[in-house]
FIMI-175176 format. One record per atom (N, C-alpha, C, O): residue in three letters; y, x, z. Coordinates in steps of 0.2 Angstrom, whole numbers, plus 5000, padded with zeros to 4 digits. Example, Ala and Ser with C-alpha at 12.3 -4.5 7.8 and 13.67 -1.06 7.14 Angstrom:
2
ala497250665039
ala497850625039
ala498450665039
ala498350715042
ser498950645035
ser499550685036
ser500050645039
ser500650675040
This chain:
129
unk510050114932
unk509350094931
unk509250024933
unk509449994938
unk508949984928
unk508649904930
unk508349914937
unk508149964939
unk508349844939
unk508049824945
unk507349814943
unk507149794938
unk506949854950
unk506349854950
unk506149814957
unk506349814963
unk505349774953
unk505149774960
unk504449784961
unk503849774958
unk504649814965
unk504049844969
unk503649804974
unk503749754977
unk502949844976
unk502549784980
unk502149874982
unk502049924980
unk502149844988
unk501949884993
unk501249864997
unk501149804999
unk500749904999
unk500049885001
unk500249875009
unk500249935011
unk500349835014
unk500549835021
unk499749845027
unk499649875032
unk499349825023
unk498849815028
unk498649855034
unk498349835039
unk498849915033
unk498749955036
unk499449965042
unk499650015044
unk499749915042
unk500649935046
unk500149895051
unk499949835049
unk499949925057
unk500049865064
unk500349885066
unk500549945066
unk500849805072
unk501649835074
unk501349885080
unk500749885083
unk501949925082
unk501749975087
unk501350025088
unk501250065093
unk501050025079
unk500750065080
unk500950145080
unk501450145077
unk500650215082
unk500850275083
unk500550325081
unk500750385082
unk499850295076
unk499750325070
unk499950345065
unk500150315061
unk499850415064
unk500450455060
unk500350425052
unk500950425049
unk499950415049
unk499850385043
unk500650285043
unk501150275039
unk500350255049
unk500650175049
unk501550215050
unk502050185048
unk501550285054
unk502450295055
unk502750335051
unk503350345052
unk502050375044
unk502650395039
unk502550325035
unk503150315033
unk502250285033
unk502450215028
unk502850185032
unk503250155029
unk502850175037
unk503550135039
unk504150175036
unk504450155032
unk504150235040
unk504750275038
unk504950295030
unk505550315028
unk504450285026
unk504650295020
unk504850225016
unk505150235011
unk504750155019
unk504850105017
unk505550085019
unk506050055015
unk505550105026
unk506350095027
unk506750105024
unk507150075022
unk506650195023
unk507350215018
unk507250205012
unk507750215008
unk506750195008
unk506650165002
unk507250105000
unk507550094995
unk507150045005
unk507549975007
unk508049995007
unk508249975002
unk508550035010
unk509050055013
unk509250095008
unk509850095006
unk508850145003
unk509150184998
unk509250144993
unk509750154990
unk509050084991
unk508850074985
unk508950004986
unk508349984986
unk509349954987
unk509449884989
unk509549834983
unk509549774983
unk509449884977
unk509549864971
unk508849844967
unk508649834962
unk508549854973
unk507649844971
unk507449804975
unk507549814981
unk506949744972
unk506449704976
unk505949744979
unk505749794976
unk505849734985
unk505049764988
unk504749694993
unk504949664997
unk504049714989
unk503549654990
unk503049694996
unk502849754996
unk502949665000
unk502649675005
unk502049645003
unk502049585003
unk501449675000
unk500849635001
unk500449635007
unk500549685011
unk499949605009
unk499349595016
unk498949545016
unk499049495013
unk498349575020
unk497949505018
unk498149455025
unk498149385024
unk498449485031
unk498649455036
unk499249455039
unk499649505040
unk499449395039
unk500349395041
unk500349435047
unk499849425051
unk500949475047
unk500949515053
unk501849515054
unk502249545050
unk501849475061
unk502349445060
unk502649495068
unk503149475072
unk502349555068
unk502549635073
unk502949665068
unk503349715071
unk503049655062
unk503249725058
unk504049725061
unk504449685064
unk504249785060
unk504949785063
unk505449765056
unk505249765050
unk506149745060
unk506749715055
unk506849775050
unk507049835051
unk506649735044
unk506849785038
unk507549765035
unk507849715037
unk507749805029
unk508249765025
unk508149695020
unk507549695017
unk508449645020
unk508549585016
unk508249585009
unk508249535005
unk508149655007
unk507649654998
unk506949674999
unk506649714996
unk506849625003
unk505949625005
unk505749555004
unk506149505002
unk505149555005
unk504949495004
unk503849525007
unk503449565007
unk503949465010
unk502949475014
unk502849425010
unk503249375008
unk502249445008
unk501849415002
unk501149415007
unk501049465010
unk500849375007
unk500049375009
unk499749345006
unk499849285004
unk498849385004
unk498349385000
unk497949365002
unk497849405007
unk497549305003
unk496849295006
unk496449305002
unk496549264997
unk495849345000
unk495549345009
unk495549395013
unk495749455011
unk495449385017
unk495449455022
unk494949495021
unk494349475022
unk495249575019
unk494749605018
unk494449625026
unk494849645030
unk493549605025
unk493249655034
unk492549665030
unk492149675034
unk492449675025
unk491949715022
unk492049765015
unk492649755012
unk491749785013
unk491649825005
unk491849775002
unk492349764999
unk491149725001
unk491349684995
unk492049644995
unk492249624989
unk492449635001
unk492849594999
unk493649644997
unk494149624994
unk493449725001
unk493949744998
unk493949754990
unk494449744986
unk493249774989
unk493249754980
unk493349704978
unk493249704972
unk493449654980
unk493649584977
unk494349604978
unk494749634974
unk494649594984
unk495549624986
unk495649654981
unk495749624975
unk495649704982
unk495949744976
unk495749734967
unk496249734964
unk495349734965
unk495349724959
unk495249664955
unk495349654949
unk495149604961
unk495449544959
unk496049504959
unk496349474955
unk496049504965
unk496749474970
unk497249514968
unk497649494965
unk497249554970
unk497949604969
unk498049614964
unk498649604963
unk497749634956
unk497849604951
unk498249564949
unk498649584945
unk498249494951
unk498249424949
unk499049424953
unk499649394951
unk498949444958
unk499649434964
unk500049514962
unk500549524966
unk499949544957
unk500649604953
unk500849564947
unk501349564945
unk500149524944
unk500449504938
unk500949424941
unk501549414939
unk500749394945
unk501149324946
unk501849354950
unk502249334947
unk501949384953
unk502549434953
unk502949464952
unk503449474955
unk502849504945
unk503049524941
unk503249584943
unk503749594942
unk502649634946
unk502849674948
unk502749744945
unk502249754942
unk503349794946
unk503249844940
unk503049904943
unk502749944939
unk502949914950
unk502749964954
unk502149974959
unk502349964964
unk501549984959
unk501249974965
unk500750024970
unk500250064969
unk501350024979
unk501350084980
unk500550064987
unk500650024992
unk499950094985
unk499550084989
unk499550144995
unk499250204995
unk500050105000
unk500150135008
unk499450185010
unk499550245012
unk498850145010
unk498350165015
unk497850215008
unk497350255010
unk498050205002
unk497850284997
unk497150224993
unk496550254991
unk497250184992
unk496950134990
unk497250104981
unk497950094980
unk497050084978
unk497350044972
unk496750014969
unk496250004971
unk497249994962
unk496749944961
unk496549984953
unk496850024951
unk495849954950
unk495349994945
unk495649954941
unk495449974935
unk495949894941
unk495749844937
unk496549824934
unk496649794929
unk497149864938
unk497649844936
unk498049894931
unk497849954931
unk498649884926
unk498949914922
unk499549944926
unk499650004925
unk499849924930
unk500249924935
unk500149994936
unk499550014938
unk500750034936
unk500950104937
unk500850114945
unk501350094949
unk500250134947
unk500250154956
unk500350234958
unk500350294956
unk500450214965
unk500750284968
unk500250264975
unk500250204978
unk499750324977
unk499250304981
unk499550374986
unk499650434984
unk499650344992
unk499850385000
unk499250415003
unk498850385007
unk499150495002
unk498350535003
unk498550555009
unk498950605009
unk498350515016
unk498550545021
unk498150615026
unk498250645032
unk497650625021
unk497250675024
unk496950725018
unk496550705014
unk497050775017
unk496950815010
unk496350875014
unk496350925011
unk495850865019
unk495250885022
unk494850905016
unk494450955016
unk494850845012
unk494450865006
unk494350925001
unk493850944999
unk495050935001
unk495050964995
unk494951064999
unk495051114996
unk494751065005
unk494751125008
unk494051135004
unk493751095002
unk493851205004
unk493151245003
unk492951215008
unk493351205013
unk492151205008
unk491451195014
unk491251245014
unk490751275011
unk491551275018
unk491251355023
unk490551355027
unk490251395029
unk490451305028
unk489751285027
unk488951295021
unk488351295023
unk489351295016
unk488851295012
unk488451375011
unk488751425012
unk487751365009
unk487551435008
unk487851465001
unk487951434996
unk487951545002
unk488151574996
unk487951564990
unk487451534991
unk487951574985
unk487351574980
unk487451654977
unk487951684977
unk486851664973
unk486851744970
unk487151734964
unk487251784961
């Protein structure tokens, strides 16, 4: 198989964190690195976060400004900047950690659904005839 590289949405890893969404993407980025060394993985964020723990040597942290802290800037993030920073990259894979992607991009995405509540019936609702 050609070498792939991948890029990874990070924003959501804080270091120490013990939320179970930030410790299956750790856990899953680890052995992805360690399985597969034969692949670039691009760490995107909008903030250096220099808590992450020691990964394997086929990484690379990339940071995007701006920092997304409202709506409109994550819709700027993601459908402009992230965009722009898969295509200057060259990147063939794009795995968004926190179940986010982008609208705007061609780039083959894999979105992590850490909560599937949704898809339950509302046992709530009245019956209808």
């Amino acid at each position: 198989m050609q070498d792939m590289r991948i890029a990874v949405d990070t924003r959501s890893l804080e270091p120490g964190s013990i939320f179970q969404p930030a410790v299956f993407t750790m856990e899953v980025l680890r052995l992805l690195t360690i399985q597969h060394p034969e692949h670039q993985f691009l760490l995107f964020t909008d903030v250096l976060a220099a808590g992450l723990p020691q990964l394997p040597g086929n990484l690379l942290r990339v940071t995007i400004s701006p920092r997304r802290t409202n709506l409109l800037l994550y819709k700027w993030w993601y459908d402009v900047k992230l965009p722009l920073a898969l295509k200057k990259y060259k990147i063939d894979v794009f795995i968004g950690a926190n179940g986010i992607g982008s609208l705007t991009s061609a780039v083959p995405q894999i979105l992590f659904l850490h909560d599937l509540a949704f898809f339950q019936k509302n046992k709530h609702t009245a019956a209808t005839a």
